[in-house]
C-alpha distance (Angstrom), angle and dihedral (degrees) to the residues before:
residue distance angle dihedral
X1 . . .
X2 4.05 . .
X3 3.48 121.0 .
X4 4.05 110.1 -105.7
X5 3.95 104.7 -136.2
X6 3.56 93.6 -177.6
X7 3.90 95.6 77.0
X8 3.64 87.5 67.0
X9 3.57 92.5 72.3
X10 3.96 99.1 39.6
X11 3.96 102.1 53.8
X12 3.93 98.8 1.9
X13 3.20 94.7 -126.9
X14 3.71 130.0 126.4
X15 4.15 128.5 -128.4
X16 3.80 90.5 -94.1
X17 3.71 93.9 41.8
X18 3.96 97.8 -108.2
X19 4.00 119.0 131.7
X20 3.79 119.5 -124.4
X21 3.24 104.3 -85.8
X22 3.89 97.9 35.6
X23 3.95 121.3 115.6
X24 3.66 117.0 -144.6
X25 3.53 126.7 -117.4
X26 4.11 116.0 -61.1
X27 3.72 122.6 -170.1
X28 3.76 118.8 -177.2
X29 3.59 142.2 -176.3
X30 4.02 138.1 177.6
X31 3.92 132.3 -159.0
X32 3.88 81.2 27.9
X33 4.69 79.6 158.1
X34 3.25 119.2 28.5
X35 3.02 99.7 -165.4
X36 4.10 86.0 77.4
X37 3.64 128.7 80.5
X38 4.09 86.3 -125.7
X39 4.05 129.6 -2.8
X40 3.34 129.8 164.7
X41 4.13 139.0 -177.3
X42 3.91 122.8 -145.4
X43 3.42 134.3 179.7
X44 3.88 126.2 179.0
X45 3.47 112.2 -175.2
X46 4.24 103.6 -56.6
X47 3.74 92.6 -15.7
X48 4.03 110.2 97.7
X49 3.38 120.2 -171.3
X50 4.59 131.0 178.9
X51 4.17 117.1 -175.6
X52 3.11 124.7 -172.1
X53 4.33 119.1 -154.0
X54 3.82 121.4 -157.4
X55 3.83 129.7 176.1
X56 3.29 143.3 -11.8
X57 3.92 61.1 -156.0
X58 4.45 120.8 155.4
X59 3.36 111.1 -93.8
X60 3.76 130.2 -104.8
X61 3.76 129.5 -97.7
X62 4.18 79.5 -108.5
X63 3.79 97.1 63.3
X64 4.17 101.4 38.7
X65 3.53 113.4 124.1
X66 3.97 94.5 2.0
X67 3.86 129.2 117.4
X68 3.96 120.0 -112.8
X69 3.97 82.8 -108.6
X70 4.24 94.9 58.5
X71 2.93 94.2 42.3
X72 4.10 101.3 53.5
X73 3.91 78.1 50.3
X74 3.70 96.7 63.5
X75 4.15 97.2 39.0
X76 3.87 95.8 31.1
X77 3.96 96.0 -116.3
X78 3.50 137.4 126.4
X79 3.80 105.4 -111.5
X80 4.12 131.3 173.8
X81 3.08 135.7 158.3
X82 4.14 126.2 -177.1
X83 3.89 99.5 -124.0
X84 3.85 141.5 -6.0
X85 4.09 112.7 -65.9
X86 3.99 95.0 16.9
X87 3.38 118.7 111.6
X88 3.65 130.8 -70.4
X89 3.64 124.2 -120.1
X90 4.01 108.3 -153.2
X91 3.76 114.7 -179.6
X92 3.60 129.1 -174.7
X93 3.65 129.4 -163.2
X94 4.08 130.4 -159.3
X95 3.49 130.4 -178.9
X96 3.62 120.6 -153.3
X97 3.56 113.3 -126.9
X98 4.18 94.4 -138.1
X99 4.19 84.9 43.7
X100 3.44 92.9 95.1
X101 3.98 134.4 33.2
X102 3.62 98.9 -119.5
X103 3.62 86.2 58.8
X104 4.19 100.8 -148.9
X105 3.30 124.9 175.8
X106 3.97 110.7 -133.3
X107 3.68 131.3 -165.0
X108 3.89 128.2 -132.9
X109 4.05 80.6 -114.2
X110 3.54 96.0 67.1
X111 3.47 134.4 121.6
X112 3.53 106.2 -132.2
X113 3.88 89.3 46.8
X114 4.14 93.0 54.9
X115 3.54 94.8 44.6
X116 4.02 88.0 52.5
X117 3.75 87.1 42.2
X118 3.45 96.6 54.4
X119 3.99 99.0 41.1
X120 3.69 90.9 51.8
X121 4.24 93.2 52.0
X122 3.93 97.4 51.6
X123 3.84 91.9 39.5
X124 4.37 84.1 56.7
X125 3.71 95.1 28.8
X126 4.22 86.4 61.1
X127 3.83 92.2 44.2
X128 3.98 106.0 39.9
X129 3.53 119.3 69.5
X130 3.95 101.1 -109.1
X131 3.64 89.2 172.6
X132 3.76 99.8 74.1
X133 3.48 93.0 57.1
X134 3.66 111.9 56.1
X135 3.80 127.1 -171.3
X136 3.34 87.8 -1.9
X137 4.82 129.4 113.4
X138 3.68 120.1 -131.5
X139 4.14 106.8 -162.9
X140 3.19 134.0 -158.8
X141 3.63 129.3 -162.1
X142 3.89 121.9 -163.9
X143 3.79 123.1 -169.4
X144 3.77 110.8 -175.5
X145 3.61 104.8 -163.5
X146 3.81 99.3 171.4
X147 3.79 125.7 38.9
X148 4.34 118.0 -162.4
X149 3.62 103.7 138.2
X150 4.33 134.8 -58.1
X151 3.64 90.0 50.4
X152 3.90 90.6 157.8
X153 3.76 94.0 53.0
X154 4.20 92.2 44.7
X155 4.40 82.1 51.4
X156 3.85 84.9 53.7
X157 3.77 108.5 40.8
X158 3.89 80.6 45.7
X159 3.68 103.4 45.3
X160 4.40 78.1 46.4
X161 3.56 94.4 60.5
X162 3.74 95.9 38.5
X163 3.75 93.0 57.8
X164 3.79 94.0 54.1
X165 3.63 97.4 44.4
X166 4.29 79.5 54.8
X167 4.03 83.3 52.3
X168 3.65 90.2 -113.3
X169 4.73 102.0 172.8
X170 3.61 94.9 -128.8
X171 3.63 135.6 167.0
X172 3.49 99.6 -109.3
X173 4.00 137.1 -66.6
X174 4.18 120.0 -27.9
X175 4.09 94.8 -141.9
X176 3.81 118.9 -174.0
X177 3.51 145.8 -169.7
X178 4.00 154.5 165.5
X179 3.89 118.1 -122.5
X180 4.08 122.5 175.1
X181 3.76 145.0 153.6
X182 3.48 133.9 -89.3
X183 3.84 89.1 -131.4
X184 3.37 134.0 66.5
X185 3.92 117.7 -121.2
X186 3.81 90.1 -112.7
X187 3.93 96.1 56.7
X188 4.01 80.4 62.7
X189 3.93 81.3 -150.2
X190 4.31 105.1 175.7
X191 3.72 93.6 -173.1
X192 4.04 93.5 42.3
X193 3.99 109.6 136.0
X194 3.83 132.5 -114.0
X195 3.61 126.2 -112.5
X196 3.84 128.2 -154.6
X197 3.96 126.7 -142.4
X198 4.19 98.7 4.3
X199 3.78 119.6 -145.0
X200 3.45 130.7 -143.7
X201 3.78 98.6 -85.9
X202 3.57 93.2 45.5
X203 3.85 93.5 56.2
X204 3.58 89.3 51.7
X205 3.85 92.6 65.0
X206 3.54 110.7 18.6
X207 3.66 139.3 54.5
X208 3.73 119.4 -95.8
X209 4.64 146.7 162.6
X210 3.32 123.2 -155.2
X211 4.47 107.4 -136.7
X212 3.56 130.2 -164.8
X213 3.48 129.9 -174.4
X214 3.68 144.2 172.0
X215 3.77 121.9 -94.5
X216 3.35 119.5 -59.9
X217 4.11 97.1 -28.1
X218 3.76 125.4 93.1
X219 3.61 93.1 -118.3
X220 3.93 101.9 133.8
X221 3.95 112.8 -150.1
X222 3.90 104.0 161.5
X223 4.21 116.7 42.5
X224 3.82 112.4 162.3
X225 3.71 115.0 172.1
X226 3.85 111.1 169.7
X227 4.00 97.1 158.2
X228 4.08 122.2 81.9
X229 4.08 111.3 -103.1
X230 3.71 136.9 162.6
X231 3.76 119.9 -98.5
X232 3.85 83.6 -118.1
X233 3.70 105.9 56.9
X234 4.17 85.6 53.7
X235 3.31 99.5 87.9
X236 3.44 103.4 47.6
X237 3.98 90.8 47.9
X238 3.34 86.9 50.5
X239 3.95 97.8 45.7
X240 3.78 86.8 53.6
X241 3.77 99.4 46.9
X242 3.56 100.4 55.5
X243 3.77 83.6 52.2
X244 3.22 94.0 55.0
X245 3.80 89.9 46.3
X246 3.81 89.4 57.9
X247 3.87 86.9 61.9
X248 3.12 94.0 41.2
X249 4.50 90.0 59.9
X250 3.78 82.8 46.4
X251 3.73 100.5 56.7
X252 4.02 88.6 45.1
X253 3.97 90.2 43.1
X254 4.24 84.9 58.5
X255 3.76 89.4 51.1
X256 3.82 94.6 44.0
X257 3.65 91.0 48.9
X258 4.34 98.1 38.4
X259 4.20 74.8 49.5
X260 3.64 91.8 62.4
X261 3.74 109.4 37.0
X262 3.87 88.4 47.2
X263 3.91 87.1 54.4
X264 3.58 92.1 51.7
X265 3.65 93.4 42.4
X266 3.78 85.7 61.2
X267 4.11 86.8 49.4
X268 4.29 83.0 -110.0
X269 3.63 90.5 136.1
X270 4.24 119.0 51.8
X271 3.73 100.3 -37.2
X272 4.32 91.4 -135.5
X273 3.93 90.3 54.5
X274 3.92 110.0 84.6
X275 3.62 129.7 168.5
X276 3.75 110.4 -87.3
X277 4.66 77.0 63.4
X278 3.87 96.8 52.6
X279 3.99 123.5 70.9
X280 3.63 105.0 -134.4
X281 3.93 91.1 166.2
């Protein structure tokens, strides 16, 4: 069933009920297994996503003396890596086959997949410190289990806090988010509004980008925009999703930081350190 823009303009209102500039629900989790050296869960709105970090671990016979590009060739990852002996950021993406309605079955080959792959590996390779950890693979494996819209910003705020429950140094938090228009390109509608944190529905119809940026700055180091939109309505998409994307590092900040006073609570962390000897601020 199409998407009926004009109720947008009647009660303001959006299909899910959410205003304009309203994210929708996110739920996260880290050190979801154990078992790994960094896991996380995410859900924003619909969209559910797990990772799973392991290393910085030394790199296989299979990867010596290749580039981060060769070698996501020969295992079908998305790997990078800022300069020669620093580490290599591998990333791996699967898509469950009941996560979305249509139900397709996709192959590590494909398209969609690479491109993900790929975004996802430079976006950590610029933030994590690669440099500490020479000659040496950091991968991340993302299982998206649910599919409702922003799935490349869920993979990234997930992969983020994934990689710093492994202990990965890194800059500071990879924060993403989905802004569009409440117009279609064809309307050609100047004054059209823009919307914060799309859903599925609404990135059927409309035109949308995915940003990312890095803490609390305005530095922008992911901008996909694979939909047709006037030069016009750019840079109030933009404007609003790197506010969103400031919430966004807030919201995983809390968890990061609820994370680590609950572990030390429990006496996880350095039994003789308490809480009145940690900043948590």
């Amino acid at each position: 069933m199409p998407l009926d823009t004009s109720a947008y303009n009647l009660a303001l209102l959006r299909v899910d009920g959410r205003r304009w500039n309203e994210l929708r629900r996110i739920h996260a989790q880290i050190r979801t297994q154990p078992a790994a050296d960094g896991s996380s869960y995410l859900e924003m709105g619909h969209t559910k996503v797990m990772c799973v970090v392991t290393g910085p671990s030394e790199s296989g016979a299979r990867r010596v003396g290749t580039t981060g590009g060769a070698a996501a060739g020969a295992l079908g990852s998305g790997g990078g890596g800022s300069r020669d002996g620093d580490a290599e950021v591998v990333v791996s993406v699967v898509l469950a086959g009941f996560s979305s309605v249509d139900r397709k079955r996709r192959g590590r080959n494909d398209k969609g997949i690479l491109e993900l792959q790929s975004t996802i590996s430079s976006a950590l390779s610029s933030s994590l410190h690669t440099h500490l950890y020479p000659r040496s693979t950091i991968s991340i494996s993302l299982h998206v289990l649910s599919q409702d819209g922003s799935l490349l910003a869920a993979l990234l705020n997930a992969a983020t806090l994934a990689c710093i429950d492994a202990g990965i140094a890194m800059t500071d938090y990879v924060a993403a988010c989905t802004a569009g228009s409440t117009s279609t390109y064809a309307a050609n509608d100047e004054k059209a509004d823009p919307l914060l944190d799309m859903n599925h529905q609404e990135e059927q119809e409309l035109p949308g980008l995915t940003v990312a940026t890095l803490g609390q700055s305005d530095r922008v180091i992911v901008l996909v925009c694979e939909s047709r939109v006037q030069v016009s309505r750019l840079e109030g998409m933009l404007a609003v999703g790197v506010d969103g994307c400031k919430q966004v590092r807030d919201i995983m900040d809390k968890v990061v930081r609820e994370k680590g006073r609950r572990m030390l609570e429990e006496g996880a962390i350095e039994k003789g350190v308490g809480l009145e000897d940690m900043d948590l601020d």
